[in-house]
N, C-alpha and C positions, 0 to 999 in steps of 0.2 A: 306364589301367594294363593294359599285358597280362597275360594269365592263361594260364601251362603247359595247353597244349591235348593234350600227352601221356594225359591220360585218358581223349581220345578215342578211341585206340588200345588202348587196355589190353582184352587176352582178343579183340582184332580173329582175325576168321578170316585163314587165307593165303593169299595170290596168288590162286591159281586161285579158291578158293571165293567169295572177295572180288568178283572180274572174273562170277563168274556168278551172284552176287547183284544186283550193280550192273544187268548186264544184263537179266538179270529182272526187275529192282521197274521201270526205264525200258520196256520194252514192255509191263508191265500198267498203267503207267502212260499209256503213249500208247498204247494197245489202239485199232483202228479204229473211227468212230465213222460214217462216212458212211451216208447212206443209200441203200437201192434193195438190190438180189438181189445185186450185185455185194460191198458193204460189209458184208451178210451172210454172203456165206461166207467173205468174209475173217474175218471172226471168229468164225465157228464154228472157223475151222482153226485161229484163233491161240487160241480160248480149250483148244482140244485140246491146242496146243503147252505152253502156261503152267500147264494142269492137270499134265503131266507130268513138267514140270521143278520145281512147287514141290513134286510131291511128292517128285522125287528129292532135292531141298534137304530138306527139313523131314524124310523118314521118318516121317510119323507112326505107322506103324504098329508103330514098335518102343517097348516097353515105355515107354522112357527118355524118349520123346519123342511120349506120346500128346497133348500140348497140341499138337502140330504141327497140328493137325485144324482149328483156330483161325484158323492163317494160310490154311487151303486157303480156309476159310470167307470169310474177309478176300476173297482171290482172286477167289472167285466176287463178294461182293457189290459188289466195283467194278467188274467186265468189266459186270456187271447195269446200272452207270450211263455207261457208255460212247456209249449212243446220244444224249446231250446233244449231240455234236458242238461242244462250245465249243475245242478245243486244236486242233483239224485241219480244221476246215470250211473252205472256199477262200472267196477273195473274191468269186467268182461265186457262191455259194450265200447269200452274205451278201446281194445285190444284187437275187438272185430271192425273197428278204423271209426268211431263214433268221432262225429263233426260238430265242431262247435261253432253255432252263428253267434253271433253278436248283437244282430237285430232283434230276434224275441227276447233275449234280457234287457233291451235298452226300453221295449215295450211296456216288458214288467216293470220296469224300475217306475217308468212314468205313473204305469195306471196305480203303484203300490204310496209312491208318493201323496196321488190326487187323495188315494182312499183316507189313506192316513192323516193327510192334511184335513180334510174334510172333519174326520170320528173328532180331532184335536178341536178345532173348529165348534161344531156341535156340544160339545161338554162345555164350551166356553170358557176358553185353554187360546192362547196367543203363539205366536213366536217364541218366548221368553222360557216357555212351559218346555219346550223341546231341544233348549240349548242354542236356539238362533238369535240373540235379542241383538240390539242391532249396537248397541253404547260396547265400544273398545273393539270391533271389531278386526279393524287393524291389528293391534296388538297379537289377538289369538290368530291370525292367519301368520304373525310371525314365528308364533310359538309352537305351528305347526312341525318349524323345522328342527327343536331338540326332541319333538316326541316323535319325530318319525328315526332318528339315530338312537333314541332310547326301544325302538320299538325295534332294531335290528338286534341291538342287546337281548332285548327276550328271544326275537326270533331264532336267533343263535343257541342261547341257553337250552329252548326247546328241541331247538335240533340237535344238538350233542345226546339231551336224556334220548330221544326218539330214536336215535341212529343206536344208542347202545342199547335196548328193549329192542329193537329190531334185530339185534346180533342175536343178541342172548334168544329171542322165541325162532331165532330162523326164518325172517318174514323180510330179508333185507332184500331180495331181488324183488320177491310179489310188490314190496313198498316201492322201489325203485321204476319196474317195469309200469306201476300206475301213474308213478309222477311225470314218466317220459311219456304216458301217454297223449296224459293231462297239453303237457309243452308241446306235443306233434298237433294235436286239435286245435291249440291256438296259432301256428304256425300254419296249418291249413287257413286261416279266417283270411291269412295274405294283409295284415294290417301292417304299416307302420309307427314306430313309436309315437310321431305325433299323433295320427289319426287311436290308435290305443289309449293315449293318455285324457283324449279327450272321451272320448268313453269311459275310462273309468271315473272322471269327475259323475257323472250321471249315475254310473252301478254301484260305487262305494260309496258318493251321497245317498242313495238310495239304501244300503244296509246301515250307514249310521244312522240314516234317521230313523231309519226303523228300527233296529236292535238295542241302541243306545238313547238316543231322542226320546221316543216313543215306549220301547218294551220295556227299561230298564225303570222309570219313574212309575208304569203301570204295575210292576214287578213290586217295587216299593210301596207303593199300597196293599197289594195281595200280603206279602209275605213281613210287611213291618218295619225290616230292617230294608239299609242297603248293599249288605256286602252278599245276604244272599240273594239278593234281586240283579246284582250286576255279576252272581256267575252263574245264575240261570238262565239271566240273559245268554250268557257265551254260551253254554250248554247248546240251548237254540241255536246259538249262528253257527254252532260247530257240525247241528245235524244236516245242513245242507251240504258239506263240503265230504261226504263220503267216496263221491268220484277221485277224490283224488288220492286215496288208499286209506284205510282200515286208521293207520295209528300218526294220519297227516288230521283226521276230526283233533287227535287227542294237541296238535301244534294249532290249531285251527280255534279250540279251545282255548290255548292262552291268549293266543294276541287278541281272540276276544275279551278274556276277562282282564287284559290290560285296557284296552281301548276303554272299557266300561266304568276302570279303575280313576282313568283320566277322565272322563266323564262327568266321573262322583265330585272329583276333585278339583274341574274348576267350572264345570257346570254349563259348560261349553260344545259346540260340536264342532266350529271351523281347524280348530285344532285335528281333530282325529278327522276330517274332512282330507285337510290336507295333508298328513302323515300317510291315511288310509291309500287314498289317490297315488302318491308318489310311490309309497313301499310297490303296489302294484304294476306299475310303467315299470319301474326298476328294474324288478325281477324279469318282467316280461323282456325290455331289452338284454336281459343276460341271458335270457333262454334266446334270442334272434343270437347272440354271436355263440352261445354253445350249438345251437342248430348250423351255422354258417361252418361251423371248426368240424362238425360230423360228429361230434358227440353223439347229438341224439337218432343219429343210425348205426352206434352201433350197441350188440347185444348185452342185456346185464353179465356181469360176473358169474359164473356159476361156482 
């Protein structure tokens, strides 16, 4: 049954402020993570940039709005997990043995949470506004479990088109050697499934509320509608995931403009909470017993 997602909107800021929220929470969100002198100053300059636009959003230094200080905080402690490099690291850093921690995104996620809670906060915007309201909650933490089986369906569907445009350009090993690489750096972390799962409750809350909660209702003010507000949202979440090969953005791409689709349509987040959370443990224990079988030591197909 759908559900009037009109609440999403209630007390929404306008146009413009909408369009430079959006755009803010997406570059502290993908804030540069590379390393060396170079990815350093990139972010020194862009943490300069972001310092001064959240504080031209939030004001906190007026009376009304001394909780702003909150979100600056937010600000700072995600730029602070940024050098994980898990969203933007290239597939040649993956291949010269690139490590993936777990701790700087768990970082990010928090301080991306604070900020955003905060800016929602500020506009004078609730729970309800972002998909979390608290009446039938039960219900959608159930219903988390046919959109995560409906979410393998796409998954599937996009990997059949991806695997045959991989044949056809010739990109099937390059695509393959990054996905393996992607699986040997989370297998470096030394994590197991439970300790995994519980982190990802924190990193995939942390993108729906952001991409879905948050950027897709602001998108919806910008752009009018919402079908193109929830695949620009995907767009967005698909440019973080370029570490994990060139034409995994374009699969990365749909389960977000699914995720975003469910969204729309029942104006909820614990659903795609719990679908998003699970699909990821999933996967991840299928990569622990393809690693245990020696799959991932040995070399692509040539």
């Amino acid at each position: 049954m759908r559900r009037d997602v009109a609440v999403l909107l209630e007390n929404a800021p306008p146009r413009r402020r909408a369009l430079s929220e959006a755009a803010f929470v997406f570059l502290a969100v993908l804030g540069p993570s590379s390393p060396g002198p170079k990815g350093q100053v990139v972010l020194a300059v862009l943490t300069g940039v972001l310092l001064a636009w959240g504080l031209a959003l939030l004001r906190p230094w007026e009376p009304t709005r001394a909780g702003g200080w909150l979100g600056i905080l937010g600000l700072l402690v995600a730029l602070s997990g940024t050098g994980a490099g898990a969203w933007v690291a290239s597939a040649a850093e993956l291949e010269r043995g690139f490590s993936l921690s777990m701790a700087p995104l768990c970082v990010r996620a928090l301080g991306m949470i604070l900020l955003v809670a905060v800016l929602v906060w500020r506009d004078g915007q609730g729970l309800a506004q972002v998909g979390l309201a608290r009446e039938g909650w039960a219900k959608e933490l159930l219903l988390g479990v046919p959109v995560l089986v409906a979410t393998y369906a796409v998954h599937l569907a996009a990997s059949v088109l991806i695997g045959a445009v991989a044949v056809a350009l010739d990109l099937a090993d390059k695509e393959l050697l990054a996905r393996k690489g992607v699986a040997a750096a989370l297998m470096d972390t030394g994590l197991g499934v439970p300790a995994f799962a519980a982190i990802m409750v924190l990193v995939t809350g942390f993108e729906e509320f952001v991409f879905r909660g948050f950027l897709v209702p602001r998108l919806r003010v910008v752009l009018g509608r919402w079908v193109p507000a929830v695949l620009v949202a995907a767009v967005l979440f698909s440019v973080g995931h370029f570490y994990e090969g060139t034409l995994a953005v374009f699969q990365t791409f749909v389960l977000g403009a699914w995720f975003g689709f469910v969204f729309w349509f029942r104006g909820r987040l614990l659903p795609l909470l719990v679908a998003h959370a699970a699909f990821n443990t999933i996967s991840f224990a299928l990569m622990l017993w393809l690693s245990k079988s020696g799959f991932l030591d040995k070399p692509p197909p040539l």
